[in-house]
Legacy VTK file of the C-alpha trace (Angstrom):
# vtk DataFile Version 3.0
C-alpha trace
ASCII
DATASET POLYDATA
POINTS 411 float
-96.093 34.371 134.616
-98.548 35.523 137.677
-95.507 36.879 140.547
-95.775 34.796 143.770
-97.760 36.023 146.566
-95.047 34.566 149.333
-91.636 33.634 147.663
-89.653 34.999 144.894
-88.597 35.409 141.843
-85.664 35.714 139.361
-84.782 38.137 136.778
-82.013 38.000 134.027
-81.187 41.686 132.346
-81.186 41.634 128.479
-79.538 44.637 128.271
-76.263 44.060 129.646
-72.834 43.840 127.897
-72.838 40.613 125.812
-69.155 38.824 125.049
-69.108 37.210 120.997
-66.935 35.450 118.888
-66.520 36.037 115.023
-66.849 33.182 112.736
-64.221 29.975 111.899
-62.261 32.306 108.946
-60.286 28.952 108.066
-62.816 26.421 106.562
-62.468 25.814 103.072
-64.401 25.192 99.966
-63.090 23.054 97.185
-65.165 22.867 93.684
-63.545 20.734 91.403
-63.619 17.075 89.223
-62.208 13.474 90.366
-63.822 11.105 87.955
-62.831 8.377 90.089
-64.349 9.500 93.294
-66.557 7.008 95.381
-70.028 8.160 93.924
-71.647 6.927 98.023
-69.590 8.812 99.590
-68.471 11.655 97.596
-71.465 12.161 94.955
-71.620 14.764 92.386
-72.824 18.131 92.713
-73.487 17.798 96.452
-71.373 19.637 98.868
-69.615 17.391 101.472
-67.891 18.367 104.694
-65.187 16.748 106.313
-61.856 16.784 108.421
-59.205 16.741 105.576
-57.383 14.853 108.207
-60.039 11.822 107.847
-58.390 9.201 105.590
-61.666 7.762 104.779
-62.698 10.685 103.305
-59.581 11.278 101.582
-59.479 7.745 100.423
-62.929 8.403 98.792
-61.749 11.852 96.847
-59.981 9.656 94.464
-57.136 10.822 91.927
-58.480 13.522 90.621
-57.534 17.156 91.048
-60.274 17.407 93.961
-58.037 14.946 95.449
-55.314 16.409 94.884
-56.400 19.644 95.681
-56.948 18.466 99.179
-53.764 16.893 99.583
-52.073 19.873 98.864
-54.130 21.726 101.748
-53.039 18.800 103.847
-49.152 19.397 102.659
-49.116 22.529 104.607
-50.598 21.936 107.713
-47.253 20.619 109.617
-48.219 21.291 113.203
-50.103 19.289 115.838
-53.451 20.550 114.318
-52.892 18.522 111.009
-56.102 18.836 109.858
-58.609 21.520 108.017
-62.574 21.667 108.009
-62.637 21.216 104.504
-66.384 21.508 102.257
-65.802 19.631 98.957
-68.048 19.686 96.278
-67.219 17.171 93.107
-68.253 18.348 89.445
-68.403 15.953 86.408
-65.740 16.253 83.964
-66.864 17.887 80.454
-66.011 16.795 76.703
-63.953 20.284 77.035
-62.267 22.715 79.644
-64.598 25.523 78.549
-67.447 22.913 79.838
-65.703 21.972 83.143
-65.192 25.707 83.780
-68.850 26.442 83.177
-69.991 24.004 85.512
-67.271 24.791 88.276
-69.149 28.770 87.679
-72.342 27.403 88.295
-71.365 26.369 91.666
-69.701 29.363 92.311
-72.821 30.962 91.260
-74.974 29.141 93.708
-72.067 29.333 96.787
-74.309 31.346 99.261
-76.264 27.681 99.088
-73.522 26.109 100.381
-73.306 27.415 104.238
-76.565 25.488 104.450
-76.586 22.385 103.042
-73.324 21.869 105.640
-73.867 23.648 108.143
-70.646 25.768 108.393
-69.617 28.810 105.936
-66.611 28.659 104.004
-64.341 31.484 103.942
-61.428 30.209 101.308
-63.259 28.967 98.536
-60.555 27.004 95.920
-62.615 26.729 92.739
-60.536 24.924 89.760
-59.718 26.271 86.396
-59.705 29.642 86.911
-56.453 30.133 84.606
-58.209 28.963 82.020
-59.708 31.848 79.248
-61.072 31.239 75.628
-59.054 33.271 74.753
-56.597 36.651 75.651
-59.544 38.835 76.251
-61.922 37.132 78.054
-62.611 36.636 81.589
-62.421 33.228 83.031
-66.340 32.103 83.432
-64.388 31.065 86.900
-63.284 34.120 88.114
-65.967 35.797 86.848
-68.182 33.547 89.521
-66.639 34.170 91.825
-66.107 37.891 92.064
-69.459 38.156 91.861
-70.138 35.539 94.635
-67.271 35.817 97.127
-68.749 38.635 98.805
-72.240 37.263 99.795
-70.036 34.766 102.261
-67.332 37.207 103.106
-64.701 34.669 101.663
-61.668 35.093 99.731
-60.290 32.611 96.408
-56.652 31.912 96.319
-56.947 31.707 92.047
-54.301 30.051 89.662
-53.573 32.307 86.797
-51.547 31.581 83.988
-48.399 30.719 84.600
-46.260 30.263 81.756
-44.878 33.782 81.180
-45.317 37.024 83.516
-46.403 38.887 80.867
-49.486 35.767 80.664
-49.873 36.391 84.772
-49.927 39.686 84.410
-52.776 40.053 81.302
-55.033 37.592 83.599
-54.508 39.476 86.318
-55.668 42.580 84.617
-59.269 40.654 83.884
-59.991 40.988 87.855
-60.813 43.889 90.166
-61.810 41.577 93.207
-60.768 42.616 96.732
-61.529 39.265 97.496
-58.952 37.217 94.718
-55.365 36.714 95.334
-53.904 35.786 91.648
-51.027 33.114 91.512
-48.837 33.134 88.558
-46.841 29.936 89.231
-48.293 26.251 89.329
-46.888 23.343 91.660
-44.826 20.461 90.676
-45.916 17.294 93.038
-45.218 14.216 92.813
-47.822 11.345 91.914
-46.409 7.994 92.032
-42.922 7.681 90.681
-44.169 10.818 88.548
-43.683 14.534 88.829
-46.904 16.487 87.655
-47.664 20.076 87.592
-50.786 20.822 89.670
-52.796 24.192 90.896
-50.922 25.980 93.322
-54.172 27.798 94.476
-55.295 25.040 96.984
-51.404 25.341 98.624
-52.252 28.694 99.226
-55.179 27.779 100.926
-53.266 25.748 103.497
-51.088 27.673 103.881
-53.404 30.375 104.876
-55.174 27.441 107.229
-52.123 27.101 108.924
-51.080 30.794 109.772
-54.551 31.203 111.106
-54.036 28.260 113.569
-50.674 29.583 114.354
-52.267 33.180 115.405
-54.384 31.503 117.907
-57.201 30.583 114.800
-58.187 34.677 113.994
-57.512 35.380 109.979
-55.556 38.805 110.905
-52.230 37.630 109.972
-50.170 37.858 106.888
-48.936 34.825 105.393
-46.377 35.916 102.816
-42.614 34.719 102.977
-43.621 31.757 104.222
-42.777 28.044 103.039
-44.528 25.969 101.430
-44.122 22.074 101.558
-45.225 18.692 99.699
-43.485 20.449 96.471
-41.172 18.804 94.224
-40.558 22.636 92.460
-42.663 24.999 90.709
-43.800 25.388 86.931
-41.010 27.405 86.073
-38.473 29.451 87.941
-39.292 32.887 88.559
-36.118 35.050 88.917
-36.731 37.634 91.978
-34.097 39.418 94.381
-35.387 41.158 97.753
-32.901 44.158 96.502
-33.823 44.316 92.849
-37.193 45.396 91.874
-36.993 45.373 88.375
-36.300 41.605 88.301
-39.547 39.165 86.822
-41.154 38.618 90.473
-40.915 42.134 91.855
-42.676 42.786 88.749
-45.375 40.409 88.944
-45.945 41.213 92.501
-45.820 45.009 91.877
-49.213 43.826 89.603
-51.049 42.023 92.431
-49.803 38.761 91.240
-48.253 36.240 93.936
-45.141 34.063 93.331
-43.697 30.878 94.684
-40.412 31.270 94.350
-36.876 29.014 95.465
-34.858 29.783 98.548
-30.761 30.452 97.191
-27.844 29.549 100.486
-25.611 32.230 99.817
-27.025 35.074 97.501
-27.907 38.448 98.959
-31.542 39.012 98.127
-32.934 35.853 97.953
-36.333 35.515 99.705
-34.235 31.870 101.678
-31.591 29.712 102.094
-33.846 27.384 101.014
-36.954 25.480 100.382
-40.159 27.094 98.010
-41.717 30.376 99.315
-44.650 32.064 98.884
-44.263 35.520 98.310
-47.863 37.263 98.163
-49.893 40.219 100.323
-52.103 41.650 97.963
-55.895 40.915 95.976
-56.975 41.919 92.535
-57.919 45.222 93.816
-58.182 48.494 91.747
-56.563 50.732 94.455
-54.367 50.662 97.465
-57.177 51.138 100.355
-58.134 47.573 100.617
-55.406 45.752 99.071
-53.884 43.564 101.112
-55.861 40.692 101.705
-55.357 39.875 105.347
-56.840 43.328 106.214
-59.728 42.057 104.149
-60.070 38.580 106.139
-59.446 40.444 109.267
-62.516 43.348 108.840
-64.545 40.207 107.163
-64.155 38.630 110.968
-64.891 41.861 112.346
-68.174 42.520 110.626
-69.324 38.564 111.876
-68.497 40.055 115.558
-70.434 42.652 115.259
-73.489 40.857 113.415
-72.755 38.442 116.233
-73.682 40.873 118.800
-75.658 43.037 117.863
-78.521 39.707 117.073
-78.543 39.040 120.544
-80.118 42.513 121.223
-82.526 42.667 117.830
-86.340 41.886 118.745
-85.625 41.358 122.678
-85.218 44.806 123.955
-87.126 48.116 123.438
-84.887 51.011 122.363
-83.157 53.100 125.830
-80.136 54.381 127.027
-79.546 51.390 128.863
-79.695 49.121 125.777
-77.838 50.936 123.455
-75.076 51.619 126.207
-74.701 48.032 126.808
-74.807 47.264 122.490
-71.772 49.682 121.808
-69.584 48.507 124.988
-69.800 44.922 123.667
-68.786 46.520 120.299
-66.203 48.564 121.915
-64.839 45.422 124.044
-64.702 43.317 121.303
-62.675 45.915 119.597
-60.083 46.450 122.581
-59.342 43.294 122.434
-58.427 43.173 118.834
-56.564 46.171 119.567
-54.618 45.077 122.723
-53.920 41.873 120.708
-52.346 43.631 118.144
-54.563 42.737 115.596
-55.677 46.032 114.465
-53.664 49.581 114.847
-56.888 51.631 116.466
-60.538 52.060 115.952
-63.549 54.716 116.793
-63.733 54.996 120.624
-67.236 54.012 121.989
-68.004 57.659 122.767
-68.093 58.220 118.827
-69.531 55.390 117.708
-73.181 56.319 118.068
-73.456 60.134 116.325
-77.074 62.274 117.310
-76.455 63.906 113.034
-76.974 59.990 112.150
-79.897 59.198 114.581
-82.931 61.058 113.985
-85.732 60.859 116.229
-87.648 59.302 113.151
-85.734 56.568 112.544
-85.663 55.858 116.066
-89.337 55.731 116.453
-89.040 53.217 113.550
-86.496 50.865 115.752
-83.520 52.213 113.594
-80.230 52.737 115.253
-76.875 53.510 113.045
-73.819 53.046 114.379
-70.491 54.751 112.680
-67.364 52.397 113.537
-64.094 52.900 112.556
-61.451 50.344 112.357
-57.725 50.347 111.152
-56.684 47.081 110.070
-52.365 46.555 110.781
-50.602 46.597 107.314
-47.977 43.621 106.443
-44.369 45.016 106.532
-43.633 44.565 102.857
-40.219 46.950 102.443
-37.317 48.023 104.631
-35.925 51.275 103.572
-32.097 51.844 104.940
-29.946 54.704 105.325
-26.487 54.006 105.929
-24.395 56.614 106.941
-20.712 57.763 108.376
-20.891 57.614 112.113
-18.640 61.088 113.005
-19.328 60.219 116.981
-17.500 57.122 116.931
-14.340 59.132 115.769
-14.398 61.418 118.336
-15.190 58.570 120.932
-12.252 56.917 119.429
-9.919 59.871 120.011
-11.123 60.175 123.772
-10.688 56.153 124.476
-6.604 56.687 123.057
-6.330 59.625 125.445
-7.867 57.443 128.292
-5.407 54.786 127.743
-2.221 57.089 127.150
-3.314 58.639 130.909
-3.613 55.468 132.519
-0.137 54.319 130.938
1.813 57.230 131.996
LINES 1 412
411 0 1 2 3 4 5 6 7 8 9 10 11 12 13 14 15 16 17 18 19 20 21 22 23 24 25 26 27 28 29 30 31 32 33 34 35 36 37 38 39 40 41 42 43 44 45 46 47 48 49 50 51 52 53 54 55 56 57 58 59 60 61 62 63 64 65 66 67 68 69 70 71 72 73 74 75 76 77 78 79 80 81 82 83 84 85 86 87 88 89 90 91 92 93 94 95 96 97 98 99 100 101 102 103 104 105 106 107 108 109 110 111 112 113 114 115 116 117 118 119 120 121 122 123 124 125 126 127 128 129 130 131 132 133 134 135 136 137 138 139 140 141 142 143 144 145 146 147 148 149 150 151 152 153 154 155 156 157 158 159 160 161 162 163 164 165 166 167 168 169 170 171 172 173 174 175 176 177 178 179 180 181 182 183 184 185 186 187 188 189 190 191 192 193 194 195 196 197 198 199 200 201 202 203 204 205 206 207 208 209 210 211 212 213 214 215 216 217 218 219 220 221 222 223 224 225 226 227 228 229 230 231 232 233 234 235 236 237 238 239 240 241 242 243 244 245 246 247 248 249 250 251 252 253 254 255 256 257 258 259 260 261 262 263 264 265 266 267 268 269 270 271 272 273 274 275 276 277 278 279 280 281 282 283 284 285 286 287 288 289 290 291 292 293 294 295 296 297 298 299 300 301 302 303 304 305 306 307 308 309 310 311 312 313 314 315 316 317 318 319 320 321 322 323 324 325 326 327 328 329 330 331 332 333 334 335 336 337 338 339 340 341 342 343 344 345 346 347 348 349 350 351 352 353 354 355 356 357 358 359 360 361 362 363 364 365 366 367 368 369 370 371 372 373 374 375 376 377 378 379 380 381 382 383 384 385 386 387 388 389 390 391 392 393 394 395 396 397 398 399 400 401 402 403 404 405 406 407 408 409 410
């Protein structure tokens, strides 16, 4: 533009600090059959988003376990916001489970498709039959997707396992080394009708995790284990646990990564509640303790959309100089402070580390490559309370000097 001659112009700095928010962590995927589904509004193989709060839409899902998948989301979303952004996409029933499960994989397979064709990225992804294996040494084809796939969307699977024995959980479990699966080895009993069924408990989790996300003003930082769970008639089988015992059935299945539902008891010391159906679960399918439990792993997920968040607003529009970079690693750094101050992470890299000159080479910078090396400590869930309980000798001796006290004021 040719500058006036008399008058003036207007100038707005690209290279100042820029605010950003991560992405919506609680929108969820659900891949799964409902032959009777309203083929208009709900047709196969297509993914379609909705408000799971929309009783159209609902209507339209039908009876089948996409349905009732949903529902169950809905169960545990109690509050004011009684609704989830919910992605559904509806597979056809095969002749077998083995051919339901392959085409629920082949969804999984194409998932980075799905942000897309709805315009909105799904970070819980409920994909049905994943407890179901050929056989005792296979890998679900399910599972199997989606460890593979997860990853490309930075999502995480809530994923039913099988839940008639621990020792069945536990085996299934052993097929996965996913930081990005939570295994379930319990199912839900809900009622249909004037009948009690036994459903996934996998899409539960999923609302529940909805809701403690809307409860921590909507940021996916927060635990969400010994919490209850609701639209239950009971579980698949009752899993004995005590808060005090750990060699009883659920301190053992959740000593192997695999999450329980288990019944509240009024009067028993070490039961998880008075009473109701809790979820007890904090960790993946991860081999190793450094990224095990899974909220860490939501919480650096929304993190690293942050960051990509920022840092695209300075790509392409501003030539490399002190000025820009400056203003690139204090949005980082602000962004980062907040988290902290919120309480949503223990610490991170200070700004004045972030950019190091042993990672920066004048060559790459002449190429338009800047590396940044941030550190971030996610806040673990408190998962055990270790007492000592002792004799208290000072409360003797304070004792002694309160019966002196008394036999001076009475004489």
């Amino acid at each position: 533009m040719t500058a006036p001659v008399f008058g003036m112009q207007f100038f707005r700095p690209t290279t100042e600090t820029v605010p950003a928010l991560g992405a919506d962590f609680s929108k969820i995927l659900v891949i799964d059959t409902s032959a009777d589904a309203s083929n208009a509004e709900i047709p196969l193989n297509t993914a379609i988003r909705s408000s799971s709060s929309n009783p159209d839409f609902v209507a339209a899902l039908g009876t089948g376990l996409l349905a009732d998948a949903v529902k169950g989301i809905n169960d545990q979303l109690i509050n004011l916001n009684a609704g989830a952004d919910v992605t559904v996409f509806r597979v056809a029933e095969g002749d077998t489970v083995a051919e339901t499960a392959a085409a629920i994989a082949e969804v999984v397979n194409s998932l980075s498709e799905v942000p897309s064709a709805v315009n909105a990225t799904p970070r819980i992804v409920v994909a049905g039959r994943t407890a179901w294996r050929p056989d005792a040494d296979t890998v679900s084809p399910v599972v199997a997707a989606l460890q593979a796939n997860l990853g490309k969307i930075l999502a995480i699977a809530p994923v039913d396992v099988d839940d008639t024995s621990a020792d069945a959980a536990i085996d299934a479990r052993e097929t996965m080394s996913s930081e990005r699966l939570m295994p379930i080895g319990v199912a839900a009993r809900v009622w249909e009708g004037a009948s009690v069924v036994t459903r996934p408990m996998a899409p539960r989790i999923a609302g529940l995790i909805a809701r403690v996300d809307n409860e921590g003003d909507g940021l996916p930082f927060n635990p969400f284990a010994n919490q209850p769970l609701y639209g239950l008639a009971g579980v698949s089988r009752k899993i004995p646990f005590s808060l005090m015992d750990g060699s009883t059935e659920g301190q053992q299945m959740l000593a192997a990564n695999v999450s329980i539902v288990v019944e509240g008891e009024a009067g028993v010391d070490g039961a998880v509640a008075d009473g109701g159906l809790v979820f007890i679960g904090t960790d993946n399918a991860m081999t190793g303790e450094l990224w095990e439990q899974i909220h860490q792993v939501r919480g650096t997920d929304y993190i690293v959309t942050q960051v990509a968040n920022i840092t695209r607003q300075f790509l392409g529009k501003n030539k490399i100089s002190a000025d820009m970079a400056e203003a690139w690693i204090n949005s980082i750094a602000y962004a980062l402070r907040d988290h902290k101050a919120a309480d949503r992470i223990l610490g991170y890299t200070p700004k004045s580390q972030m950019f190091k000159a042993s990672q920066n080479s004048p060559e790459d910078i002449r190429m338009g490559i800047l590396k940044l090396d941030i550190g971030i400590e996610p806040a673990p869930v408190f998962k055990r309370a270790d007492h000592t309980i002792r004799r208290y000798r000072p409360a003797v001796a304070d004792l002694v000097q309160r019966i002196i006290e008394r036999l001076d004021q009475s004489a």
